[in-house]
PQR file with spaces between the fields and no chain letter, atoms N, CA, C, O and H, PARSE charges and radii, in Angstrom:
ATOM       1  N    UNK     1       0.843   -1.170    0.000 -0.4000 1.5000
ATOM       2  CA   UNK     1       0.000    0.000    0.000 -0.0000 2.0000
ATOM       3  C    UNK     1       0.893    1.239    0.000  0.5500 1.7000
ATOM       4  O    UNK     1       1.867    1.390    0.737 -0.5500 1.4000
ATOM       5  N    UNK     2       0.381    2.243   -1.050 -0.4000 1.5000
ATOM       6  CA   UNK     2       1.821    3.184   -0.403 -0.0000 2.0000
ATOM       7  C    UNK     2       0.736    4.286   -0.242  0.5500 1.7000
ATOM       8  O    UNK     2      -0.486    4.266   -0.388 -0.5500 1.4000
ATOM       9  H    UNK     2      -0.411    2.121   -1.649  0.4000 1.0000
ATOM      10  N    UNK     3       1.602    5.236    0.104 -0.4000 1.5000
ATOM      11  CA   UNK     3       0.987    6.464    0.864 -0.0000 2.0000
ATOM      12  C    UNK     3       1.695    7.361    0.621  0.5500 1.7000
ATOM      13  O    UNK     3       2.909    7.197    0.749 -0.5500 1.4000
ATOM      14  H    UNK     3       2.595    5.253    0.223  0.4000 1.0000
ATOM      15  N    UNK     4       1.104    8.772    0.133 -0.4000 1.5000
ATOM      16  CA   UNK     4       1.441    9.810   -0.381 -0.0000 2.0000
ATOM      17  C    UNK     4       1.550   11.058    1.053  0.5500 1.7000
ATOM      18  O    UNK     4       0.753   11.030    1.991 -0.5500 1.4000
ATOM      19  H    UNK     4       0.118    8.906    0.029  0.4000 1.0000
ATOM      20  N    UNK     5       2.406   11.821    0.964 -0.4000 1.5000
ATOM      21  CA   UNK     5       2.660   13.092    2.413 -0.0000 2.0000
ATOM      22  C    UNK     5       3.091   14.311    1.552  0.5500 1.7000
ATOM      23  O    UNK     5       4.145   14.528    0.954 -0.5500 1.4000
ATOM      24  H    UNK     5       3.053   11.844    0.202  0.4000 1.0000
ATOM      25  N    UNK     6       2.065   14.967    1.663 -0.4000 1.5000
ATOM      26  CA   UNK     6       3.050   16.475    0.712 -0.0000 2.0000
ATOM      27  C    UNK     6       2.860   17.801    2.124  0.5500 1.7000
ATOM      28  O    UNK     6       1.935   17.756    2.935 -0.5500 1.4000
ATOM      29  H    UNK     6       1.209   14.790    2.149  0.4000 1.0000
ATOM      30  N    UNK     7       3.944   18.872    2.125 -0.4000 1.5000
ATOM      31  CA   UNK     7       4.037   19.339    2.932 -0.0000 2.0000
ATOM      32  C    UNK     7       4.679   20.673    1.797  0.5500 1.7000
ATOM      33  O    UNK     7       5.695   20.732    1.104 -0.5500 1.4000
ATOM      34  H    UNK     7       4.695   18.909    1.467  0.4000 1.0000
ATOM      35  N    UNK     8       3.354   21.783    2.063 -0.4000 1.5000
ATOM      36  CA   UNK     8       4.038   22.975    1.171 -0.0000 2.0000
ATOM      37  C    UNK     8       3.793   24.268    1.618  0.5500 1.7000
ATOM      38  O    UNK     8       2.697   24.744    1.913 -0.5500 1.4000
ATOM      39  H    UNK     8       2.528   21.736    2.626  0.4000 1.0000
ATOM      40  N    UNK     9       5.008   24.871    1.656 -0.4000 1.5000
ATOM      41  CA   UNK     9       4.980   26.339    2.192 -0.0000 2.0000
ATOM      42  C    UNK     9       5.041   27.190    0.912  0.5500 1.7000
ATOM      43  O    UNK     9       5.738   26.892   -0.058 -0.5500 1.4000
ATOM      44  H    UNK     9       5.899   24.484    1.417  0.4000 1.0000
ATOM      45  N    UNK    10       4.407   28.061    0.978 -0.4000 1.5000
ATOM      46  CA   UNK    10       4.294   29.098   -0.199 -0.0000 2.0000
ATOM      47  C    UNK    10       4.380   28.493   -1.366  0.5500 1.7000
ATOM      48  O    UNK    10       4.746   27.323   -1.253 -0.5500 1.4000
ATOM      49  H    UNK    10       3.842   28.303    1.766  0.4000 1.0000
ATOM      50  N    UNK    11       4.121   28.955   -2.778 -0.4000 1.5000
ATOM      51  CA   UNK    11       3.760   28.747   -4.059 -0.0000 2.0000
ATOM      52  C    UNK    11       5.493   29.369   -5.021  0.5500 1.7000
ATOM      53  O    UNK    11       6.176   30.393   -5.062 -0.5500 1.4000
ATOM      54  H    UNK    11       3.823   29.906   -2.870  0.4000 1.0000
ATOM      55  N    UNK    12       5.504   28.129   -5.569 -0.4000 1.5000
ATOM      56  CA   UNK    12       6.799   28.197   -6.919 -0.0000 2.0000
ATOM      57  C    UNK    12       5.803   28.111   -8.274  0.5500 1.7000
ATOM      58  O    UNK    12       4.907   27.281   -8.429 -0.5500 1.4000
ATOM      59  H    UNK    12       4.949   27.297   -5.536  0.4000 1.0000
ATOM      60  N    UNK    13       6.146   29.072   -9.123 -0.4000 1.5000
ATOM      61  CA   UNK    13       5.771   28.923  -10.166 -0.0000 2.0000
ATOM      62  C    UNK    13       6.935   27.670  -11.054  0.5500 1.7000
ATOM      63  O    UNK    13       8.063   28.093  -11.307 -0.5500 1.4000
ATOM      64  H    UNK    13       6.875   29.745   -8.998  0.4000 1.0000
ATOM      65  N    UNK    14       6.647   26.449  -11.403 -0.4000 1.5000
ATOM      66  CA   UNK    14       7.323   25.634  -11.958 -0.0000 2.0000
ATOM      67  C    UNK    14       7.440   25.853  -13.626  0.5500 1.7000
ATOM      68  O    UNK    14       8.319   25.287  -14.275 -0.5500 1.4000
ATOM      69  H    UNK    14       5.731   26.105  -11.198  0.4000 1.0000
ATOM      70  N    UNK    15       6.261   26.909  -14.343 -0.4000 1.5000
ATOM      71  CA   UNK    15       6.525   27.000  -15.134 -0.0000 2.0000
ATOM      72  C    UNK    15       6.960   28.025  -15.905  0.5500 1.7000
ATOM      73  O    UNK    15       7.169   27.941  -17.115 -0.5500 1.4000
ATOM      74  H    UNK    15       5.547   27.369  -13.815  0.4000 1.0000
ATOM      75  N    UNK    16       7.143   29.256  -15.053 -0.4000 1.5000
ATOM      76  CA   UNK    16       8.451   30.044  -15.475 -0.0000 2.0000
ATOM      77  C    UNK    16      10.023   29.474  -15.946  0.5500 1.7000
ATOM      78  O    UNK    16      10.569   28.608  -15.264 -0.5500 1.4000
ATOM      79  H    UNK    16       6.973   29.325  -14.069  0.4000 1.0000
ATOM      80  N    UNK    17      10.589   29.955  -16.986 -0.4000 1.5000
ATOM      81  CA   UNK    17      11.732   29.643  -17.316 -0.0000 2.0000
ATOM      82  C    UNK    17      12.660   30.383  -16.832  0.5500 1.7000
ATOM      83  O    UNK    17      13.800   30.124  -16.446 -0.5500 1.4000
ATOM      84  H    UNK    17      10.145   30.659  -17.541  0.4000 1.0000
ATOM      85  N    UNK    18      11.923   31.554  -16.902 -0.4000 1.5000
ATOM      86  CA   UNK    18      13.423   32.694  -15.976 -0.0000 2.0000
ATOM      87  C    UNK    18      13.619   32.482  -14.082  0.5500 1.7000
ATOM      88  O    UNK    18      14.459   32.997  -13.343 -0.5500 1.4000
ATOM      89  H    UNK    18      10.997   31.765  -17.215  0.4000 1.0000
ATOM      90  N    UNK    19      12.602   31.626  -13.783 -0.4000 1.5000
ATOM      91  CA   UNK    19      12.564   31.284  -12.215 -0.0000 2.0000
ATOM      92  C    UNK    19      13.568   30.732  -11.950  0.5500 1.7000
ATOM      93  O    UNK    19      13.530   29.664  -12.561 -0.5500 1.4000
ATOM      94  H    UNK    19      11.921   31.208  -14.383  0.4000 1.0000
ATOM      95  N    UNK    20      15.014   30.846  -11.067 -0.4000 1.5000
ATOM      96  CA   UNK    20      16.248   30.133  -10.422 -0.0000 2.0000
ATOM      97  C    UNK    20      15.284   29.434   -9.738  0.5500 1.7000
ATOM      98  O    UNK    20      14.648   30.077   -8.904 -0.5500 1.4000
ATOM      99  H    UNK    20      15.045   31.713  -10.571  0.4000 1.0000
ATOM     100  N    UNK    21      14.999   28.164   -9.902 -0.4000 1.5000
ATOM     101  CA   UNK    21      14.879   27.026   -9.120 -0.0000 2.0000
ATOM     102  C    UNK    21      15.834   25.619   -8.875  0.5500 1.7000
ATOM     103  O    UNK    21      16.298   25.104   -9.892 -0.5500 1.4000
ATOM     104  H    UNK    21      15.516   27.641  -10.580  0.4000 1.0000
ATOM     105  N    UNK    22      16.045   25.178   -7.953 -0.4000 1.5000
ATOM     106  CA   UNK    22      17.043   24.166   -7.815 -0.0000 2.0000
ATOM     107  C    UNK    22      16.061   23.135   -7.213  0.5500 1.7000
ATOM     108  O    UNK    22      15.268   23.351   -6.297 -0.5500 1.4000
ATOM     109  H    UNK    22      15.668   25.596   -7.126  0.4000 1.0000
ATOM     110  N    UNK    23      16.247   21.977   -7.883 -0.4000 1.5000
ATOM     111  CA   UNK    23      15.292   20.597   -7.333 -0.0000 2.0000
ATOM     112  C    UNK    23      16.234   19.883   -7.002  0.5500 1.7000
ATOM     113  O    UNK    23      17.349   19.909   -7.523 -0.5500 1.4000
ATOM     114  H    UNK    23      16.891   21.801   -8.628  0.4000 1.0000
ATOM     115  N    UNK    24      15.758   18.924   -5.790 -0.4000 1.5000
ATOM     116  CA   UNK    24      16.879   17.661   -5.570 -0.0000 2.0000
ATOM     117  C    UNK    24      15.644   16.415   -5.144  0.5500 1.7000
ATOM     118  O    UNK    24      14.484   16.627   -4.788 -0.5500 1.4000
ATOM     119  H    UNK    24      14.852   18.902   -5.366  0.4000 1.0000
ATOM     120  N    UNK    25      16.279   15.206   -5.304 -0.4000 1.5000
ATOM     121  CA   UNK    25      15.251   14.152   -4.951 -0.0000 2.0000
ATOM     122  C    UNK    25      16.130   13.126   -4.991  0.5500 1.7000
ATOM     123  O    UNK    25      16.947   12.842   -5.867 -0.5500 1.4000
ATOM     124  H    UNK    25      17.221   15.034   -5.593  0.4000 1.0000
ATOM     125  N    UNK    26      15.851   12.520   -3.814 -0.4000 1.5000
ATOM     126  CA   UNK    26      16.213   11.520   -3.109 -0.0000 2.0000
ATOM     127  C    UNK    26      15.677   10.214   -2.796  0.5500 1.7000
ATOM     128  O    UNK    26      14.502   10.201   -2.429 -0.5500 1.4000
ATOM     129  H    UNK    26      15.187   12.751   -3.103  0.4000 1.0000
ATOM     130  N    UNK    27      16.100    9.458   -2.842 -0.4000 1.5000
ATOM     131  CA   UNK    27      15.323    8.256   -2.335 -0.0000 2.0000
ATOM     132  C    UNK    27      16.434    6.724   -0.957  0.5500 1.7000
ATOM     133  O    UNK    27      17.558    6.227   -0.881 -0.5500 1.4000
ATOM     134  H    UNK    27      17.054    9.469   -3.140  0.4000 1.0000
ATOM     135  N    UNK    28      15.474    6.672   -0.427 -0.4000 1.5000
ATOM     136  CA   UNK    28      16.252    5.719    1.192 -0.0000 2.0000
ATOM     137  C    UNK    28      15.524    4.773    1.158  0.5500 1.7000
ATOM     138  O    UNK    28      14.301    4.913    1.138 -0.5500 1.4000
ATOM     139  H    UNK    28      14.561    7.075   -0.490  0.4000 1.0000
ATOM     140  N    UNK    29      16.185    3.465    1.142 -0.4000 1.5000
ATOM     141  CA   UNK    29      15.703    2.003    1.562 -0.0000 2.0000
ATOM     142  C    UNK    29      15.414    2.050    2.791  0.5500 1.7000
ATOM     143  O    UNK    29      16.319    2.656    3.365 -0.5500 1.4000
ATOM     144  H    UNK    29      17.179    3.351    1.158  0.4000 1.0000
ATOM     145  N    UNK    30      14.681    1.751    3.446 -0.4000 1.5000
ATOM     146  CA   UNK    30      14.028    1.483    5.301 -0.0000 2.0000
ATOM     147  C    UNK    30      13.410    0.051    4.612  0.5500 1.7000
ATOM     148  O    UNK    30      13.013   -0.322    3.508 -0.5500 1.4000
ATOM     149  H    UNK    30      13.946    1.259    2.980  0.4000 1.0000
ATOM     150  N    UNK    31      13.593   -0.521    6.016 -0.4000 1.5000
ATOM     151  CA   UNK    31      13.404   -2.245    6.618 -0.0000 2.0000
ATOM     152  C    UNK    31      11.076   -1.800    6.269  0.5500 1.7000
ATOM     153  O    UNK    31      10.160   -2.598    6.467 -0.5500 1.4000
ATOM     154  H    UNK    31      13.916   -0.217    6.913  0.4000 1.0000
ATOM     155  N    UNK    32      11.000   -0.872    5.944 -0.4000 1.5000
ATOM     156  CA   UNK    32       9.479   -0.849    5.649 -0.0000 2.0000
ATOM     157  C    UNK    32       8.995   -0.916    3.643  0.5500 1.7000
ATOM     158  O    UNK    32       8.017   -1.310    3.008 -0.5500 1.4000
ATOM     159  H    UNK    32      11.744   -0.223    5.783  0.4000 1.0000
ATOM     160  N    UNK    33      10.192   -0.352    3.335 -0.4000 1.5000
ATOM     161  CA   UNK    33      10.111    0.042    1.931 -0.0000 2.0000
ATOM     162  C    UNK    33      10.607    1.379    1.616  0.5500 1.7000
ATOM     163  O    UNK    33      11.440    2.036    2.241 -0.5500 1.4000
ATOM     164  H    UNK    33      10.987   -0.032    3.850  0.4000 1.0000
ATOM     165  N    UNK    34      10.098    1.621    0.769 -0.4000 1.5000
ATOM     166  CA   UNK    34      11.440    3.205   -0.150 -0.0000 2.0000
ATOM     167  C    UNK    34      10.567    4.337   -0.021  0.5500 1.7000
ATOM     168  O    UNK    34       9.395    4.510   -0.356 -0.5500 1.4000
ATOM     169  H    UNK    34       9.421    1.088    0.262  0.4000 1.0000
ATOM     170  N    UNK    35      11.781    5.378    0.785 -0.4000 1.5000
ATOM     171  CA   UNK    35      11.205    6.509    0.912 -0.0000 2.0000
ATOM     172  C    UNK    35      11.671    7.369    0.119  0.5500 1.7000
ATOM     173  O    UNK    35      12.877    7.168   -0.025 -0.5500 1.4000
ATOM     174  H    UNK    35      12.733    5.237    1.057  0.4000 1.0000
ATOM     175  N    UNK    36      11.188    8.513   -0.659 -0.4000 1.5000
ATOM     176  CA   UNK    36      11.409    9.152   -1.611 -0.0000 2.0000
ATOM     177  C    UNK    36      11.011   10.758   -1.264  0.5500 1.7000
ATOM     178  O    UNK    36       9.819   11.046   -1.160 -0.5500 1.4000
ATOM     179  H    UNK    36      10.208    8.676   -0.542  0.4000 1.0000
ATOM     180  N    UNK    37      12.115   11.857   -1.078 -0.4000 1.5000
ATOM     181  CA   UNK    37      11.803   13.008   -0.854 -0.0000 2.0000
ATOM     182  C    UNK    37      12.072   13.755   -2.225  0.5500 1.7000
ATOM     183  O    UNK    37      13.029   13.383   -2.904 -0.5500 1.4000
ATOM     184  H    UNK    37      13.084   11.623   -1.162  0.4000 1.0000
ATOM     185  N    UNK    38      11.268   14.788   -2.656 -0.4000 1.5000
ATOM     186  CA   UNK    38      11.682   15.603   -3.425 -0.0000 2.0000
ATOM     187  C    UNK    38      11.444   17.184   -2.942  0.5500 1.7000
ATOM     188  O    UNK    38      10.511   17.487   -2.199 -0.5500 1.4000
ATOM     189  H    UNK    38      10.490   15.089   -2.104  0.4000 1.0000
ATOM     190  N    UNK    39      12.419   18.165   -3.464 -0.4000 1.5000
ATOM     191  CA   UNK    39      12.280   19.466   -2.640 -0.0000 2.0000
ATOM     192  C    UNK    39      12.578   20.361   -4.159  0.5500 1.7000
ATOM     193  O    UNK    39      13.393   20.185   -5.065 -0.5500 1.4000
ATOM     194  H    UNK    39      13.178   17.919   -4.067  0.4000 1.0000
ATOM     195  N    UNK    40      11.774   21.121   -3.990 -0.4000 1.5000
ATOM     196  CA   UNK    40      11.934   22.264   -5.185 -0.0000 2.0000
ATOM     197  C    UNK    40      12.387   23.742   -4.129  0.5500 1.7000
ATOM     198  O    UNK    40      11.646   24.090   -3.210 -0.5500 1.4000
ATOM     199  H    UNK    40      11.112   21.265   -3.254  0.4000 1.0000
ATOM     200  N    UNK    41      13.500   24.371   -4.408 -0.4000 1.5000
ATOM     201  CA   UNK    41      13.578   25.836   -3.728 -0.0000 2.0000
ATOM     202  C    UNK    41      13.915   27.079   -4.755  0.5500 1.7000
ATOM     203  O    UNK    41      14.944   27.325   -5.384 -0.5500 1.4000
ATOM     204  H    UNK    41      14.103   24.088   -5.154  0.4000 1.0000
ATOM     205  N    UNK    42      12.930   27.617   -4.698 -0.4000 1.5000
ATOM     206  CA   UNK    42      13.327   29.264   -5.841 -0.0000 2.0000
ATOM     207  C    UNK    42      14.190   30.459   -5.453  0.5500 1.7000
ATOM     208  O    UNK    42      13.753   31.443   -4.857 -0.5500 1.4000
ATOM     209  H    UNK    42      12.094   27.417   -4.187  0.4000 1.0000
ATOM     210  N    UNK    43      15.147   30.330   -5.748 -0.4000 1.5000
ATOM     211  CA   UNK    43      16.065   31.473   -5.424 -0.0000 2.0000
ATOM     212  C    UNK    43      15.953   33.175   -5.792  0.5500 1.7000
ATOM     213  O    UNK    43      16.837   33.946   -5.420 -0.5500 1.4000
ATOM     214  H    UNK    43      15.503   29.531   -6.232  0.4000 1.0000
């Protein structure tokens, strides 16, 4: 079963091109199954 958690402070426009945004995404094996963070930050 998986399960979705989103947690968001203020609004990024993702589809501006002139927006400095930096994304990173990650993912961790746990003894439960795979956890997967992704973080968008606009500079």
């Amino acid at each position: 079963m998986a399960r979705t958690e989103k947690f968001i402070e203020g609004r990024v426009s993702l589809q501006t091109f002139r927006s400095d945004i930096d994304y990173y995404a990650l993912q961790a094996m746990t003894k439960y199954g795979v956890l997967g963070v992704k973080v968008w930050i606009e500079k």
